[in-house]
C-alpha positions as CSV (number, residue, x, y, z in Angstrom):
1,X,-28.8,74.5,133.6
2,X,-27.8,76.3,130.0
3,X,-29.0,74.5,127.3
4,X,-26.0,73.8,125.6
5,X,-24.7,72.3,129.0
6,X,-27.7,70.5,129.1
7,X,-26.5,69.0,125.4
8,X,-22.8,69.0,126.3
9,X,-22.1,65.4,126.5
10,X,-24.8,64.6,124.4
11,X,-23.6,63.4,120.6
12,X,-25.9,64.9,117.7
13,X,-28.9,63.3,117.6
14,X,-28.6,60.1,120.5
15,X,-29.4,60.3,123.5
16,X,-28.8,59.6,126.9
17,X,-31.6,59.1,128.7
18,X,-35.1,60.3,127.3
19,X,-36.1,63.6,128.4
20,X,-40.0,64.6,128.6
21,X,-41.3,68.0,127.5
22,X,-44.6,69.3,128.8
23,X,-45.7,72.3,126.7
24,X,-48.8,74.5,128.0
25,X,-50.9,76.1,125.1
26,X,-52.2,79.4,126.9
27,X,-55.1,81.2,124.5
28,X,-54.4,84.9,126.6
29,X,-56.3,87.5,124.8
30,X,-54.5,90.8,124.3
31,X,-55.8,92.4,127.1
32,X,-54.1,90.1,129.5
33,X,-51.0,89.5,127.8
34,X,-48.8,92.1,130.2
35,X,-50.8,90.0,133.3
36,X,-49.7,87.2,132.2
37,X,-46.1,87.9,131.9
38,X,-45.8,89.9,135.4
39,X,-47.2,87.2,136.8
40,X,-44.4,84.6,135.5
41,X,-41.9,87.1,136.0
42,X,-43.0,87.2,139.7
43,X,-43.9,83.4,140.3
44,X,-42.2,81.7,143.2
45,X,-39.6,80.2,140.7
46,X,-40.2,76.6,142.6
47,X,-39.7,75.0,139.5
48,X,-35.8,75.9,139.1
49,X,-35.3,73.6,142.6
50,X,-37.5,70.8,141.9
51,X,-36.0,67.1,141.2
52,X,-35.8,66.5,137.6
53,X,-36.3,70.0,136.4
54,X,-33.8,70.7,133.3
55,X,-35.7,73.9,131.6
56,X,-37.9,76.3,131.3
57,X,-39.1,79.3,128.7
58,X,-42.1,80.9,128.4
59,X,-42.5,81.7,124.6
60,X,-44.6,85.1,123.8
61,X,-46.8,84.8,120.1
62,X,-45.1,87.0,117.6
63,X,-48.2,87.7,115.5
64,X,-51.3,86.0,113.9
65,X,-51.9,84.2,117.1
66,X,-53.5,84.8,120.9
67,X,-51.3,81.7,122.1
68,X,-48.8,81.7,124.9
69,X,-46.3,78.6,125.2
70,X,-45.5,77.6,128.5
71,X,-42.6,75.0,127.8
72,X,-40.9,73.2,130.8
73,X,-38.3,70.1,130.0
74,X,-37.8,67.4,132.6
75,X,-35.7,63.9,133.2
76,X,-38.7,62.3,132.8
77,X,-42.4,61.8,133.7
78,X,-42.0,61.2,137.7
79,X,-40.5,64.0,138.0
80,X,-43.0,66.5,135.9
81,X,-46.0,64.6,138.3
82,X,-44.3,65.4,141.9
83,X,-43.8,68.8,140.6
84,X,-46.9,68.8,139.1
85,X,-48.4,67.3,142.7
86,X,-46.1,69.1,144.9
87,X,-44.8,73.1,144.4
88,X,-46.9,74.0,141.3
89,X,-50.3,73.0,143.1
90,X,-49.0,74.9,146.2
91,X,-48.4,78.0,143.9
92,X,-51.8,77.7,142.5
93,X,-53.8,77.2,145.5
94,X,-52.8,80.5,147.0
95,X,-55.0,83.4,147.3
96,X,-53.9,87.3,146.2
97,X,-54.5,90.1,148.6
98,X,-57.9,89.5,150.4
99,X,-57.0,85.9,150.0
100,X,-59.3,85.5,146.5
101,X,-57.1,84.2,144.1
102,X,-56.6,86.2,141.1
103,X,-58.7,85.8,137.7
104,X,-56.6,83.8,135.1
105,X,-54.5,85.7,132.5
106,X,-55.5,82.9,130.2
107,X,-58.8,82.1,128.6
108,X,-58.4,78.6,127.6
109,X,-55.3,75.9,128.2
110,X,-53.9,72.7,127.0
111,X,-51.4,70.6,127.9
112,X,-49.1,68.9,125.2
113,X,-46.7,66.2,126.2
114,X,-43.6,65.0,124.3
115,X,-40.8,62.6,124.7
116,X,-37.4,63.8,123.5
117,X,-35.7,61.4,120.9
118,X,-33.3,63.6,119.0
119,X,-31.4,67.0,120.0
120,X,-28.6,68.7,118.4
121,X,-26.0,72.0,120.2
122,X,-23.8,73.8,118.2
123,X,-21.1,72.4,116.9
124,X,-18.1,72.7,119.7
125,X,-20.7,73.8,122.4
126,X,-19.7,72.6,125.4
C-alpha cells in the first residue's frame, strides 16, 4: 500500500482508526553498513503479507550518526505481536550456510513504539 493511498480517505489531521508505528534504532558501525542493507534487500519480505501490515522503510543515517531506522507501520498492536510472534521470529531463527546464523549487522538495538494521532497527504493525493 502507497502511502498516499494509505492517507486517501483520511481528512488532514483525523483519523480513522489509530495506527501503531514500531521504529527499530539500529547502532551499525560503518563497517557493516553495506551488510546490513544486503541483508534487508534480501530478507524473505514476510512482512508485506502479514495481517495488519500498512508500511515499511528502512531509513539509512545521512551523517553525524551510526544509526539505522528500521520503521514498520501497522493497524494496530495485535497485529505488530503475531508478526512479531509469527514470520519475523521464523526469519530470525534460521541459520546461514553451515546452518550458524550469521553475526548481526548491528551493534546495539532499541525498539520505539508510537501510536499515530495525526497525518497529513498532499493536498489532492488520492
Amino acid at each position: 500500500m502507497a502511502w498516499d493511498s494509505a492517507c486517501a480517505d483520511v481528512p488532514s489531521g483525523k483519523m480513522g482508526h489509530m495506527s501503531v508505528v514500531k521504529i527499530n534504532v539500529l547502532t551499525v558501525p560503518a563497517e557493516q553498513r553495506e551488510t546490513l542493507e544486503k541483508r534487508f534487500a534480501s530478507r524473505a519480505h514476510t512482512v508485506e503479507s502479514s495481517d495488519g501490515f500498512e508500511w515499511f522503510e528502512l531509513l539509512r543515517p545521512v551523517e553525524g550518526t551510526d544509526t539505522y531506522l528500521v520503521y514498520t507501520r501497522w493497524r494496530d498492536e495485535a497485529s505488530f505481536q503475531a508478526w512479531m510472534e509469527g514470520p519475523m521470529k521464523a526469519a530470525h531463527q534460521g541459520g546461514g550456510e553451515g546452518g550458524e546464523r550469521p553475526k548481526p549487522a548491528a551493534s546495539d538495538s532499541t525498539l520505539w513504539s508510537f501510536e499515530v494521532v495525526q497525518q497529513a497527504a498532499p493536498k489532492g493525493a488520492s
